[in-house]
SETI-967558 format. One record per residue (C-alpha): residue number from 1; x, y, z. Coordinates in nm, 2 decimals. Layout:
<pts>
[NUM,[X,Y,Z]]
...
</pts>
This chain:
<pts>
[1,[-0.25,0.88,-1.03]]
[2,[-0.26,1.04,-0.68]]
[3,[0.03,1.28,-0.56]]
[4,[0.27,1.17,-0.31]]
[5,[0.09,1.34,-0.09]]
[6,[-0.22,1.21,-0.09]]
[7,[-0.06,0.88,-0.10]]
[8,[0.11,0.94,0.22]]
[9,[-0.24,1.09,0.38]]
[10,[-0.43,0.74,0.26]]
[11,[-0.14,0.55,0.45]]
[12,[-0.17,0.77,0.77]]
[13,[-0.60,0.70,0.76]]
[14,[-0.51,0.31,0.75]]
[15,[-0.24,0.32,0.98]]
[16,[-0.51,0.50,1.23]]
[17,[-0.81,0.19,1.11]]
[18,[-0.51,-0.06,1.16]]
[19,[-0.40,0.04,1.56]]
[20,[-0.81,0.06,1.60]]
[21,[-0.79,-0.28,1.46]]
[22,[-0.51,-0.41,1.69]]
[23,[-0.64,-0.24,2.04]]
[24,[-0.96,-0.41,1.98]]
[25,[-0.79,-0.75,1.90]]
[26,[-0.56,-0.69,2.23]]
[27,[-0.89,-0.65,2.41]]
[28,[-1.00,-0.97,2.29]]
[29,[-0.64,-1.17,2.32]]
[30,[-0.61,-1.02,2.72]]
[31,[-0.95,-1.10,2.82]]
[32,[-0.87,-1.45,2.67]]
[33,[-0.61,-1.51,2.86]]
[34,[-0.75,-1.36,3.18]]
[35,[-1.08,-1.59,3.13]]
[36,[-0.84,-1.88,3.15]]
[37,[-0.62,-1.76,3.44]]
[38,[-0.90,-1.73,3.65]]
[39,[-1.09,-2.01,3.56]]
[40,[-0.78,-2.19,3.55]]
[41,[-0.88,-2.39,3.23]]
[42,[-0.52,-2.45,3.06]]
[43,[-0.18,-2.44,3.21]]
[44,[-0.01,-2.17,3.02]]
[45,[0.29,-2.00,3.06]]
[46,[0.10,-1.64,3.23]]
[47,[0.44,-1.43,3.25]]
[48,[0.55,-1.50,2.93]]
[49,[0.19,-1.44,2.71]]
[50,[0.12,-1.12,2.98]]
[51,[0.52,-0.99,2.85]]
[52,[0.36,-1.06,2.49]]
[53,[0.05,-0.83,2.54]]
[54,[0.20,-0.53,2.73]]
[55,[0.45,-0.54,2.41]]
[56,[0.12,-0.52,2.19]]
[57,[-0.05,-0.25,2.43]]
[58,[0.32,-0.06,2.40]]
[59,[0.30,-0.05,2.05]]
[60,[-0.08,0.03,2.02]]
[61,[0.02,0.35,2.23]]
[62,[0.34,0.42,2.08]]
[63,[0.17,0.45,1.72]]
[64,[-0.10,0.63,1.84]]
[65,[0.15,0.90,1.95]]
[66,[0.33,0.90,1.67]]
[67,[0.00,0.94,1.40]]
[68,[-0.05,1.26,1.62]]
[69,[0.25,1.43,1.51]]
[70,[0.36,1.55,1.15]]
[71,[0.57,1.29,1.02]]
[72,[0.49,1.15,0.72]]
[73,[0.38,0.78,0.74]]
[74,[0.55,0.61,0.41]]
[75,[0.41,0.26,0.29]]
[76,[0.71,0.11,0.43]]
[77,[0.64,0.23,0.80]]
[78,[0.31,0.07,0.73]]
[79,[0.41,-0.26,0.61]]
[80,[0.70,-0.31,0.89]]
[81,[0.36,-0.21,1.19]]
[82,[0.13,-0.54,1.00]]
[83,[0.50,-0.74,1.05]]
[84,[0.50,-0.61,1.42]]
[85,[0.16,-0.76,1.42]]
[86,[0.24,-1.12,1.28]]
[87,[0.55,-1.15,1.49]]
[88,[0.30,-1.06,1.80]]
[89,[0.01,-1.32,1.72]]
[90,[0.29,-1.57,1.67]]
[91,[0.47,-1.54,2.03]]
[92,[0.09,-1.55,2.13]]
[93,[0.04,-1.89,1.93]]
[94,[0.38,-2.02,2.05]]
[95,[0.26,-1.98,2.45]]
[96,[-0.07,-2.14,2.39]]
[97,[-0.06,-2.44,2.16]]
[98,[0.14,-2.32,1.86]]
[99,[-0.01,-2.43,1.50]]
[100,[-0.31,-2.63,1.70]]
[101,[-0.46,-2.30,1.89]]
[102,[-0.78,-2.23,1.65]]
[103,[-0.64,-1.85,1.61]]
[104,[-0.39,-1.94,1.42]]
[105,[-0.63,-1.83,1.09]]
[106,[-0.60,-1.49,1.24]]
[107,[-0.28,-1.51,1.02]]
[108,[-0.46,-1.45,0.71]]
[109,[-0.60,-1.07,0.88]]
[110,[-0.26,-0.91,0.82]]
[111,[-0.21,-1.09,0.50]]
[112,[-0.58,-0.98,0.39]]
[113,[-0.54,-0.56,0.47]]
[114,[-0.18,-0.58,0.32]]
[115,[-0.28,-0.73,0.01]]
[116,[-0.57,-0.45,-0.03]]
[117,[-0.35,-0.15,0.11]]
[118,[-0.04,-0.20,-0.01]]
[119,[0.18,-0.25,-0.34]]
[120,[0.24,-0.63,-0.41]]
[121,[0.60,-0.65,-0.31]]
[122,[0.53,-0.58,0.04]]
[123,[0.24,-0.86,0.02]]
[124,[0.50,-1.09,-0.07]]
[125,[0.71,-1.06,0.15]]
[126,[0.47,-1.01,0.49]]
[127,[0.31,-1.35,0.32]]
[128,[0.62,-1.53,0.33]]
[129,[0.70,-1.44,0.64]]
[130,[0.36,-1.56,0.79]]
[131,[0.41,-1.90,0.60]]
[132,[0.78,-1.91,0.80]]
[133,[0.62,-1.83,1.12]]
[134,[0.33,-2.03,1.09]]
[135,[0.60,-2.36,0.98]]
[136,[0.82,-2.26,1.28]]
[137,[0.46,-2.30,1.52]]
[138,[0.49,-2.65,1.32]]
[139,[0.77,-2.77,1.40]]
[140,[0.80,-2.64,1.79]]
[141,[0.58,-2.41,2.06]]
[142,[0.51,-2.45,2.41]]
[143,[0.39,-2.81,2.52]]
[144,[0.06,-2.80,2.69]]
[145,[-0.10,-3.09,2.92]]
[146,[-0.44,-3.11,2.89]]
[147,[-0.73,-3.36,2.81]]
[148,[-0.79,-3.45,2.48]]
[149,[-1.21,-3.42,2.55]]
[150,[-1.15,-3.09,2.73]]
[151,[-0.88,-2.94,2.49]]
[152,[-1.15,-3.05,2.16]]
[153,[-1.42,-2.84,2.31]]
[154,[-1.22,-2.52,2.37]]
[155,[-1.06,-2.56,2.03]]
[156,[-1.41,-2.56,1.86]]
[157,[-1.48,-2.23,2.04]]
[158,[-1.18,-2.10,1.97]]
[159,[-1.23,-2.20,1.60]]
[160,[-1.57,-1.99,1.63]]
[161,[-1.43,-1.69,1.79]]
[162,[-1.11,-1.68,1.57]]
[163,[-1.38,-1.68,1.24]]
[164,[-1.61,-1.42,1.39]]
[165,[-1.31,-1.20,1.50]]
[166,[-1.15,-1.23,1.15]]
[167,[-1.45,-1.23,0.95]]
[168,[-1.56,-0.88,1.20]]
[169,[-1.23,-0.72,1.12]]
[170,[-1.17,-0.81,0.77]]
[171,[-1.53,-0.67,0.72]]
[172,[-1.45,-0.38,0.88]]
[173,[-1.11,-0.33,0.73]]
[174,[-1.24,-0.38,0.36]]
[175,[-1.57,-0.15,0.41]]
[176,[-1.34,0.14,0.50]]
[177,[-1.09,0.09,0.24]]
[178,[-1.36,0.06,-0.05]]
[179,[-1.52,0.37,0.10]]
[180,[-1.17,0.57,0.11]]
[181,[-1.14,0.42,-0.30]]
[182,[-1.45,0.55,-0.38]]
[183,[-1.34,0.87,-0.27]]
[184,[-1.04,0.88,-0.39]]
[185,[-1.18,0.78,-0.75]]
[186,[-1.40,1.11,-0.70]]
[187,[-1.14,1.31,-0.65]]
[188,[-0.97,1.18,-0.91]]
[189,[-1.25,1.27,-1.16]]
[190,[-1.29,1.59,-1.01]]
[191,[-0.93,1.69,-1.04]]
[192,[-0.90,1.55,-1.43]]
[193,[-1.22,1.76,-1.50]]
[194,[-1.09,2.11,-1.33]]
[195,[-0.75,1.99,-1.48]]
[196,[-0.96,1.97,-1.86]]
[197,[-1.11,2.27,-1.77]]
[198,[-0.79,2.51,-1.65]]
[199,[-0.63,2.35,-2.00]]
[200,[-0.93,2.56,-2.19]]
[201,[-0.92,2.83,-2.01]]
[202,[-0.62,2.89,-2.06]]
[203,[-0.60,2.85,-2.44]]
[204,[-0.90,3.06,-2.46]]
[205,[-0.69,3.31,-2.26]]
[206,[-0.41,3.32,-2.45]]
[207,[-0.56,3.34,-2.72]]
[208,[-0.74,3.64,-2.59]]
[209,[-0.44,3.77,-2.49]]
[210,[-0.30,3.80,-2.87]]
[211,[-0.65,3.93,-2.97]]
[212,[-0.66,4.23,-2.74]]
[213,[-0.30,4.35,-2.80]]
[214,[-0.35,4.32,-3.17]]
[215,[-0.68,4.48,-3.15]]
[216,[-0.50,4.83,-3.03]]
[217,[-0.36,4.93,-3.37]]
[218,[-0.62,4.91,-3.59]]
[219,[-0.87,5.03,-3.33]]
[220,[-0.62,5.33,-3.29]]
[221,[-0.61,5.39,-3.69]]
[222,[-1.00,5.36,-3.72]]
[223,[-1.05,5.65,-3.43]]
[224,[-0.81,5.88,-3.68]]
[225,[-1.00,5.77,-3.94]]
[226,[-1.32,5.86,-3.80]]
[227,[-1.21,6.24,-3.69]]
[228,[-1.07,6.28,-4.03]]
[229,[-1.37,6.16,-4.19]]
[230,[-1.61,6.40,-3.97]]
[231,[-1.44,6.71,-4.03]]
[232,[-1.41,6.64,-4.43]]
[233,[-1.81,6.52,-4.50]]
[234,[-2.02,6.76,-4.31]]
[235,[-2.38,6.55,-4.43]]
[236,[-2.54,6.54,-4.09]]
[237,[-2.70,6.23,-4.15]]
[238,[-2.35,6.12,-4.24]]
[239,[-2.21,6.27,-3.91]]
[240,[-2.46,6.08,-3.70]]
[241,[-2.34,5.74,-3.85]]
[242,[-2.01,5.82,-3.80]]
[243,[-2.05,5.96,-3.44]]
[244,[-2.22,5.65,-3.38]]
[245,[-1.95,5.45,-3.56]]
[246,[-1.66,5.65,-3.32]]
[247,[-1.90,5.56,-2.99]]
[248,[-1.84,5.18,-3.09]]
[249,[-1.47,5.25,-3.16]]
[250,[-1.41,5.42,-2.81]]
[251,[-1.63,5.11,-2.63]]
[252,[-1.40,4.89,-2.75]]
[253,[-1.07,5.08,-2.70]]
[254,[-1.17,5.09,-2.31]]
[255,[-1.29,4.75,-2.31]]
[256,[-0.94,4.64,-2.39]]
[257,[-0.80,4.90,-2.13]]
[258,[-1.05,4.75,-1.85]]
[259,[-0.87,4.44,-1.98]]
[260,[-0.51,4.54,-1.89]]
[261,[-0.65,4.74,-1.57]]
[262,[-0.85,4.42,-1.45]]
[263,[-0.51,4.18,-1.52]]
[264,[-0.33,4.49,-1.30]]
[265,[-0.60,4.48,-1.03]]
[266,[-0.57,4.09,-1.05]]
[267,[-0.20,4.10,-0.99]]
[268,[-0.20,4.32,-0.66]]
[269,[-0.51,4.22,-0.55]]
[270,[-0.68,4.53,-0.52]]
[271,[-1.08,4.46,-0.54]]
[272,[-1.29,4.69,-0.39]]
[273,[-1.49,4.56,-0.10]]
[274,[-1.92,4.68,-0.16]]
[275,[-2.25,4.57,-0.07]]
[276,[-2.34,4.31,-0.34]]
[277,[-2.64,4.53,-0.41]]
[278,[-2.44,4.78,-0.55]]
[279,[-2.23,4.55,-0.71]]
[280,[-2.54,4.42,-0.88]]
[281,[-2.66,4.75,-0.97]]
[282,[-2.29,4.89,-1.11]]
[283,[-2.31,4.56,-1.30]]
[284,[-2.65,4.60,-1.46]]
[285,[-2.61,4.97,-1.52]]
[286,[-2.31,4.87,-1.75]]
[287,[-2.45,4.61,-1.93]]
[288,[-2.81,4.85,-1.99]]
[289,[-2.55,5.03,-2.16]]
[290,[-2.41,4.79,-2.44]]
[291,[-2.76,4.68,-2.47]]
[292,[-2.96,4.93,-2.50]]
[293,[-3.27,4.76,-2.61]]
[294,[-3.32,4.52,-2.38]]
[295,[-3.58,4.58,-2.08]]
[296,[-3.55,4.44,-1.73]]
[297,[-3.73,4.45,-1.44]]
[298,[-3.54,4.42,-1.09]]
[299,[-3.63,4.26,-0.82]]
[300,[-3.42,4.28,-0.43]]
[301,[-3.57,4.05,-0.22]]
[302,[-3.31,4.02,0.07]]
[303,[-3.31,4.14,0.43]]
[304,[-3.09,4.40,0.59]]
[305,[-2.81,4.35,0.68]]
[306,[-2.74,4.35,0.31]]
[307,[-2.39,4.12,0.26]]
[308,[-2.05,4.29,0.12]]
[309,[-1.89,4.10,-0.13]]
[310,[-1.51,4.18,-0.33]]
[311,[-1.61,4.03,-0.62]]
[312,[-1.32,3.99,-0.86]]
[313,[-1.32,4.16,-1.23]]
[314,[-1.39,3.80,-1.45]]
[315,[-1.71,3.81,-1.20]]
[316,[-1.89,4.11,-1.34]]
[317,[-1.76,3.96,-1.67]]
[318,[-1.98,3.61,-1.58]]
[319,[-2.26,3.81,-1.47]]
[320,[-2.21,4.05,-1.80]]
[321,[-2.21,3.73,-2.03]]
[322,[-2.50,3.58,-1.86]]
[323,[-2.71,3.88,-1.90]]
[324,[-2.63,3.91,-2.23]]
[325,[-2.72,3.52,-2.33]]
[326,[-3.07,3.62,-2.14]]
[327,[-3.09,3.90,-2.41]]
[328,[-2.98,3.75,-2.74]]
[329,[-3.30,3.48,-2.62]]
[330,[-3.56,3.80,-2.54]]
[331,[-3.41,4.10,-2.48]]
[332,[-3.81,4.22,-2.38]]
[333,[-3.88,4.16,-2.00]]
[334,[-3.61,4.02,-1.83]]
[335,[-3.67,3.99,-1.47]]
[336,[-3.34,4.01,-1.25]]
[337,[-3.38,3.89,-0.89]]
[338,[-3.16,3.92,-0.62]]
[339,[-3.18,3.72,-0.25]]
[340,[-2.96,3.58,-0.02]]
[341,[-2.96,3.38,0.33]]
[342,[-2.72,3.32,0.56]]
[343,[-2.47,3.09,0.34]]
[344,[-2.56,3.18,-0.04]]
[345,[-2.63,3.47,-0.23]]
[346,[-2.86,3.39,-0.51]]
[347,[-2.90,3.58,-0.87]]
[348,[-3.16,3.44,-1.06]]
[349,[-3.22,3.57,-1.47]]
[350,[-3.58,3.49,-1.59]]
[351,[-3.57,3.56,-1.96]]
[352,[-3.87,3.42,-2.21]]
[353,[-3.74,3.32,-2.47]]
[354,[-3.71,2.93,-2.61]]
[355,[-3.60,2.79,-2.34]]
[356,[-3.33,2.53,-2.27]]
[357,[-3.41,2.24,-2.55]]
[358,[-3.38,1.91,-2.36]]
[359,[-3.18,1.74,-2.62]]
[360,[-2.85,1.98,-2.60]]
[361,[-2.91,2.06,-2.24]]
[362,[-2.61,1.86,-2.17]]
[363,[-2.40,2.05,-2.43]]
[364,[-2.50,2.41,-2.33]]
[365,[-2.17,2.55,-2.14]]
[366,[-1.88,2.36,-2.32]]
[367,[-1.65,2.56,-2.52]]
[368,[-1.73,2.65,-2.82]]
[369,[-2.09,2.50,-2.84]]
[370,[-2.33,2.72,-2.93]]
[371,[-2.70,2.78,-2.98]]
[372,[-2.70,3.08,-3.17]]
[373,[-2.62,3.21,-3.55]]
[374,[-2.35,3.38,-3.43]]
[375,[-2.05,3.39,-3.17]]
[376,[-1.81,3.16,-3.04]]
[377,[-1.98,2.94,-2.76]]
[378,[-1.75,3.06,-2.50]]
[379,[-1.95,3.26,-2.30]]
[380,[-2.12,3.07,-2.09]]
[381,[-1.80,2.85,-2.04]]
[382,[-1.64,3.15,-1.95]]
[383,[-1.89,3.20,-1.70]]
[384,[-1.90,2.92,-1.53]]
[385,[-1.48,2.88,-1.52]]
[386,[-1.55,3.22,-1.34]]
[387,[-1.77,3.16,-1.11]]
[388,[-1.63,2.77,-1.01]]
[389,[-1.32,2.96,-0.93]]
[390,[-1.54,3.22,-0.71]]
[391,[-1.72,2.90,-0.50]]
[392,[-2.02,2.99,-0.66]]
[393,[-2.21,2.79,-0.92]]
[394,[-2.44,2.84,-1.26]]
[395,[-2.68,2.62,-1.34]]
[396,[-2.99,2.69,-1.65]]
[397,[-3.35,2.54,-1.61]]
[398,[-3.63,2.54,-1.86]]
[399,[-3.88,2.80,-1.68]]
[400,[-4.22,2.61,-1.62]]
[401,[-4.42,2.95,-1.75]]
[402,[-4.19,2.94,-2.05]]
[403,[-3.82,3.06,-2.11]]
[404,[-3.51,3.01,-1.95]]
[405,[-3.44,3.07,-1.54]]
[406,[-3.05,3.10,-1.51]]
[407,[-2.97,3.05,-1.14]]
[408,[-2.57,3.24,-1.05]]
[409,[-2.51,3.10,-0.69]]
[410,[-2.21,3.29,-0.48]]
[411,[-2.11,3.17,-0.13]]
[412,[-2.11,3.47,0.09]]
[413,[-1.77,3.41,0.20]]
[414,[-1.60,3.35,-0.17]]
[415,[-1.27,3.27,-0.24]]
[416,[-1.12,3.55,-0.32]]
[417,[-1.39,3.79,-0.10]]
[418,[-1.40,3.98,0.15]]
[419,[-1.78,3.93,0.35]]
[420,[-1.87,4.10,0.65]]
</pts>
């Protein structure tokens, strides 16, 4: 379902399509009537049907002014301007032959855009009120004296320009609407995937959440554990292990404490505004770190000036997580490339591993799907929930020399950055 805001901006775009509408039929109706005033080619009541049109021109301006300011237009405000419109063509009818002047089909227009625009209870009634118009033109209108030969040939044209006008507006009318549904269906989709998607996330985060704070104790007894255990075995070989075992330990201690100081930085917004360059490099130098025996090569192949970017914490993160997915395929010879242009800046991760197998590529990025042995499939979903939010975008290929080319696309003016 739409919001009632969107509902109200949908009503506003056909009120605009419906005064377009009826400013090109008061072109038509006034240039009618003028051809037959100066031709003098039926005897019809001028003051009376020249009152009618300045009351349509008054409107046509009067709505026009009024879609221009803020108000909201409700479906009711709608619904009572296509009433306005019937109640119009009718004193038109009534001046100019009543239920035998050939425009009388132009009825069904109104009746046509209500039916598509609006719920069926207003479609009701605006039909019923059309039927008790159109009886009234039935029953009485303005007598006309004119020759039976003379009044069938006009009424033939008239019967041809009433179907072309109807048939052009109609057209018109039902071309934008299933243009403005398509769109609206989009949206829709879009809005029930991000929706999907924030639902994840944020189970993932909370359970994340639990994870880290319950991760402090035992992390916390397994560093006393560690000193205790160095200072009672003094076996260097044992002592290496353990150093190396304690290195782990105090990785993951300030991993969760980046955590709680990335949540903090979150919270008052304080990102640090660099040159994506060193971004990139702070970001690379970290992760050389956990992974140790992986081997890039790194490539900058922008021109000055270079562009400054505040990329948020969960950014280095993605970046982190795709570098690592790069790695657990070939950790040998990863080639890291950096460019940008005047809208984008463009990471690209070449690694040669497998590549991306055509019959999961689909799969590859939903939570907790998985190519490897081992871990949770949330990484790259992670990733991409990070980047989405950023403006950016991450998208895998199958690299035509072999392996995987993993494409991390950031707007230079992301939400949430600062850009020169």
């Amino acid at each position: 379902m739409l919001a009632p805001e969107q509902l109200v901006s949908v009503t506003r775009q056909n009120l605009w399509r419906l005064t377009i509408i009826r400013t090109l039929v008061l072109a038509a109706q006034a240039s009618s009537v003028g051809i037959a005033y100066l031709f003098d080619l039926l005897p019809l009541p001028w003051f009376q049907l020249c009152l009618t049109l300045a009351f349509s021109m008054l409107l046509c301006a009067f709505t026009a002014i009024r879609l221009r300011t803020t108000w909201p237009v409700t479906e009711l405000e709608y619904a009572l301007q296509l009433a306005c419109d019937l109640f119009i063509h009718s004193a038109l009818l009534y001046f100019s032959g009543g239920s035998t002047n050939p425009f009388v089909s132009y009825y069904l227009v109104p009746l046509t855009i209500a039916a598509v625009t609006l719920p069926w209870r207003f479609s009701v009634v605006l039909s019923c009120i059309a039927l008790t118009l159109y009886t009234l033109l039935l029953v009485q209108s303005y007598p006309l004296d004119t020759m039976a030969f003379f009044r069938e040939k006009l009424q033939i044209y008239g019967m041809w320009l009433s179907f072309a006008l109807s048939a052009g507006v109609i057209t018109f009318f039902a071309a934008k609407m299933a243009e403005e549904l398509r769109r609206q269906e989009e949206l829709r989709a879009l809005r029930r995937e991000e929706g999907l998607r924030d639902q994840q996330l944020l189970a993932v985060a909370t359970q994340a959440a639990g994870a880290a704070h319950e991760l402090g104790t035992p992390l916390s007894t397994m560093s006393v554990l560690l000193k205790e255990m160095r200072s009672d075995h003094p076996d260097p070989e044992l002592q290496e292990d353990l150093s190396v075992l304690q290195d782990q330990v105090k990785l993951c201690k300030e991993t969760l404490q980046q955590l709680v100081r990335a949540a903090e930085a979150n919270r008052r917004l304080a990102i640090e505004v660099q040159d994506v360059t060193v971004w990139l490099d702070e970001a690379l130098h970290r992760w050389h770190l956990m992974r140790p025996e992986a081997t890039y090569r790194f490539h900058c192949l922008g021109h000055a000036p270079i562009p400054r970017m505040a990329p948020p914490p969960d950014l280095t993160q993605a970046l982190l997580n795709l570098l690592n997915n790069a790695a657990d395929a070939c950790p040998e010879g990863l080639e890291v490339t950096l460019d940008w242009d005047a809208v984008d800046v463009t990471i690209n991760i070449r690694d040669h591993g497998p590549g991306v197998p055509l019959a999961i590529a689909e799969q590859i990025g939903k939570p907790f799907f998985t190519t490897k042995g081992k871990g949770f499939g949330l990484g790259l979903f992670l990733s991409k929930a990070s980047v989405t939010r950023a403006g950016g975008s991450v998208k895998l290929y199958s690299h035509e020399d072999g392996g995987t080319l993993t494409e991390l696309r950031l707007p230079r003016v992301a939400r949430g950055n600062e850009n020169e």
